[in-house]
N, C-alpha and C positions, 0 to 999 in steps of 0.2 A: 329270287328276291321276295321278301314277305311283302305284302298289302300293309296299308296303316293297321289296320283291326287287329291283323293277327302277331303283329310285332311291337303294339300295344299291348294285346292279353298276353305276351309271350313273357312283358315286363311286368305284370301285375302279378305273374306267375314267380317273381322274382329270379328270373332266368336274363342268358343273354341273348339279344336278337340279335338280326342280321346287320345291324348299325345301330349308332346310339339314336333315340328315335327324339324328336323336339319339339317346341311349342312354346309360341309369345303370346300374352294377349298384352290387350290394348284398349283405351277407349276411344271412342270417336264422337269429342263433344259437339253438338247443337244435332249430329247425325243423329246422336242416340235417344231423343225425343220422339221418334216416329220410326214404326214399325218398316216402312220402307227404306229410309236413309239407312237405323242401323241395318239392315241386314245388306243392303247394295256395300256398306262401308265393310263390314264382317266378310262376305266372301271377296272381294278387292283385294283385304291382308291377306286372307289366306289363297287367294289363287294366284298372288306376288311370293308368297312363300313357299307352300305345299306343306304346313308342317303337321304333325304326325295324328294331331286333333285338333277339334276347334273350339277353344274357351267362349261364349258371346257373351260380350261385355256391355249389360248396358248401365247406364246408370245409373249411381245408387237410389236416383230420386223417384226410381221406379216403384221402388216399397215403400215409399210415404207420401208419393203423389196423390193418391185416392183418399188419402185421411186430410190434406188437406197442405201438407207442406208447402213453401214455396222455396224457387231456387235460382240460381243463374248462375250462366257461364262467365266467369272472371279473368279466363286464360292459365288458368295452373296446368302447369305441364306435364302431369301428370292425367290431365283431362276431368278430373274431377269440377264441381257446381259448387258454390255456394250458399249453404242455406242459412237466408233471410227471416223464414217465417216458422216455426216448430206447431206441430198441433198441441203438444202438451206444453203448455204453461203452466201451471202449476199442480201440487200432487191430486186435486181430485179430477183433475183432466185424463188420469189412467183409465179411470171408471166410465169413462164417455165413447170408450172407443166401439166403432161397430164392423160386424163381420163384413166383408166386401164380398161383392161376386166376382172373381178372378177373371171372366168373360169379357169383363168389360172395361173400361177407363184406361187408365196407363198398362195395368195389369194387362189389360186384353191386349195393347197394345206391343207389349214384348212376348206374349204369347205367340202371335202375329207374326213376330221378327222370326221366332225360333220357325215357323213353321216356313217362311218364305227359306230361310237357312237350310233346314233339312231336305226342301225338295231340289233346290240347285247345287247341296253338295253332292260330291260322287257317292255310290253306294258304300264304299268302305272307307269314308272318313266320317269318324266319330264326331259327334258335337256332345256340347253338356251346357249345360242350364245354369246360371249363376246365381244364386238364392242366399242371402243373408242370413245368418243366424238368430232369432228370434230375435235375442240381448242385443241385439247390434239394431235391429230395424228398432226398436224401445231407443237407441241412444241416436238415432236418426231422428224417432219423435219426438225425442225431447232436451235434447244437447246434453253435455256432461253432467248437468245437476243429474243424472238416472244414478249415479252411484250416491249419491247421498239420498235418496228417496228409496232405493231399495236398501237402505239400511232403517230409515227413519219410518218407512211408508211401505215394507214388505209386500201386502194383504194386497194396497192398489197395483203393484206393479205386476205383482204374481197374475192378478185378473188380464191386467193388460196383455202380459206374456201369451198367456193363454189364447183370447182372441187373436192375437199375433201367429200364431202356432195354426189355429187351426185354418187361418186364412191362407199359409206358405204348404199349409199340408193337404191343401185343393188345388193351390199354384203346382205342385212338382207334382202331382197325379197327372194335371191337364201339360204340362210341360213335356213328362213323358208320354204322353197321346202322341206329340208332335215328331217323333221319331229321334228324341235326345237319346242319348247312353248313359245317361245320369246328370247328376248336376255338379255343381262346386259350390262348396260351403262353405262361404266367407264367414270367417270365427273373427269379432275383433276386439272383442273385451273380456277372452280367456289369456291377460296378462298378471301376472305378479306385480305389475308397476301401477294397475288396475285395482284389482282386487284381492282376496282371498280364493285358494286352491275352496272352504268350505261355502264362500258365497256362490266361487261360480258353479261349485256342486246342486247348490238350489236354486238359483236362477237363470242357468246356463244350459249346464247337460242335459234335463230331462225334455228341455222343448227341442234343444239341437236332436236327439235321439230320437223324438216325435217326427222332425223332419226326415231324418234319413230311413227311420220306418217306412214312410210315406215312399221312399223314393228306393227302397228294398229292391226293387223289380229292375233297375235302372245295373248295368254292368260294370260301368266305370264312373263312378261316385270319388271325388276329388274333392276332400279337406284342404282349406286353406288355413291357417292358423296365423293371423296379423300382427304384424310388431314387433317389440321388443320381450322377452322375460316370459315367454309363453309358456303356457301349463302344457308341455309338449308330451309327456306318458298323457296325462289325462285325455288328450286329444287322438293321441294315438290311439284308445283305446277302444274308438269309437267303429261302427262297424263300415268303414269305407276300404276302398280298394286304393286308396291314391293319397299321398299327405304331399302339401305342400307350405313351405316358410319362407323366411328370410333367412337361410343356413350360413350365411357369408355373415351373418350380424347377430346373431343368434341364437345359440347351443337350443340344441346338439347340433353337431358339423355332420355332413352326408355320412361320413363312414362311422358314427356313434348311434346315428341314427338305424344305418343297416341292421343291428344285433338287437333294436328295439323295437322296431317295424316290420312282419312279412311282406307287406304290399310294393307300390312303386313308389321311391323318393322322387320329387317334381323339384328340379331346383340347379344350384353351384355356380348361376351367376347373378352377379351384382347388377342390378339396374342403372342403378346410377353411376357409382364410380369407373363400371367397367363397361357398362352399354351404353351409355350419354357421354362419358367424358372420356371411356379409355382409346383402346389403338386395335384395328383386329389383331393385330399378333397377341396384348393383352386378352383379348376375347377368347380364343384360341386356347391361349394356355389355363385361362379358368376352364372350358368346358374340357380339357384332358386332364387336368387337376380333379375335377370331379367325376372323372371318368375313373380311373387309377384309386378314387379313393373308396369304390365299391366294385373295381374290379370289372367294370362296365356291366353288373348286374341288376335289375330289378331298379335301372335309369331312367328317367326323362329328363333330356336338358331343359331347363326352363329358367325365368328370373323368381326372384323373392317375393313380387309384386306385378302387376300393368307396369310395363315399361312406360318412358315417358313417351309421349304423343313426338319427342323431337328427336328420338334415338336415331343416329345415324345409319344409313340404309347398308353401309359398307361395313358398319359390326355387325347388324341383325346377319348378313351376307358370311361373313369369318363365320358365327357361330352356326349355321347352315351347314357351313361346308364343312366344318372339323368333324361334327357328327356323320357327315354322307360319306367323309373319309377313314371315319372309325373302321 
């Protein structure tokens, strides 16, 4: 039987391994404030589940807590915050922004997390780093008005990016110190329902590709691409080992996707209609549905997204077991 590592890279490789290999994440809100709770909450799922890597989910108010955001937990089940207070208020608020030292504040404080993470997992289970996409922590700062400001107000935002960029491009250097295998690049404002394929070409791509330069050194680098209508070639083209979407909601479907992608597809179940509300027999037949539709090759079972904080233990359980009986 393979180890996680090598029945990982066996799928990166686009081959089949010895089972379909899987992986949930999750948040764990008020935990994920402090470097201790999340990681006690982080190895808890995973040594309830054993799954094949380990996503660390903290939350998103990680990347705008040091600028100045504010947030609160309101109970979405999904585990996400609330944000109350944006740094940017208005467009010459881009121009205000300052470089952080990653060492320290929230920032140090998930650094923290990763590294308690890494020394109490086992040696061959992979973890990875969850780092937002420049454009996404910009619409963090400053709520949706950012598309109307990088139309109106390019010159401010392009500066913002930039500080943004270089601040995530010393977070995944220090990240990987910590013993990650790469990170996950949450992309969420490469949609067509968003933007333009030419907007997010200059406000999007070149900082996201600044990130994963940064994290070059990193083995298993996991694209997440958000949403609905996603610029999914444009994404794919990027240089990671792993893509992951919403392929149940989404185009392309896992096996459009295989003739588009060499790397591994992360995905084929639904969070919500199939992991909060279905049945495991439902569960089940999604993950050999998506088994079947790439031939059980170059797999990871996973959802679309963070499952909700309230998914029942007896589908997380079905979709466990379909994969360790592939």
């Amino acid at each position: 039987m393979m180890d996680k590592r090598t029945r990982l890279e066996t799928v990166l490789a686009g081959e089949r391994p010895d089972r379909l290999p899987i992986a949930f994440w999750r948040h764990f809100p008020v935990d994920d404030q402090r470097a201790d709770t999340l990681a006690a909450a982080t190895l808890h799922f995973q040594q309830t589940w054993d799954f094949d890597f380990v996503k660390v989910s903290p939350s998103s108010n990680y990347c705008t807590f040091d600028w100045g955001v504010e947030t609160r937990w309101e109970g979405n089940q999904e585990g996400t915050r609330t944000y109350v207070r944006r740094r940017i208020q208005r467009p010459e608020d881009y121009e205000t922004l300052e470089v952080l030292d990653v060492r320290k504040g929230m920032l140090g404080e998930q650094l923290r997390a990763l590294e308690l993470i890494g020394r109490a997992l086992p040696p061959d289970t992979p973890f990875i780093a969850t780092v937002f996409s420049p454009l996404t922590v910009i619409r963090y700062l400053r709520g949706n008005a950012y598309i109307a400001d990088l139309r109106q107000h390019p010159d401010r935002v392009l500066h913002a990016l930039d500080v943004v960029t270089r601040v995530y491009e010393d977070f995944v250097a220090a990240a990987l110190e910590t013993g990650a295998a790469g990170i996950f690049l949450a992309v969420q404002p490469a949609s067509y329902h968003l933007l333009s394929e030419a907007e997010y070409r200059r406000f999007g791509e070149p900082f996201d590709r600044r990130i994963l330069a940064a994290a070059s050194r990193g083995w298993f680098n996991l694209l997440h691409a958000h949403g609905d209508a996603v610029m999914w070639d444009l994404l794919a083209a990027y240089p990671v080992q792993a893509i992951n979407w919403h392929d149940r909601h989404t185009p392309p479907t896992l096996a459009e996707a295989r003739a588009r992608f060499s790397g591994a597809l992360v995905g084929g179940l639904r969070q919500w209609e199939t992991l909060l509300l279905g049945t495991p027999e439902q569960v089940r037949a999604e993950v050999l549905d998506a088994r079947d539709q790439v031939d059980g090759r170059g797999l990871v079972i996973g959802a679309g997204c963070v499952i909700p904080v309230t998914t029942p233990y007896g589908n997380i359980r079905a979709a466990v077991e379909a994969c360790r009986n592939t």
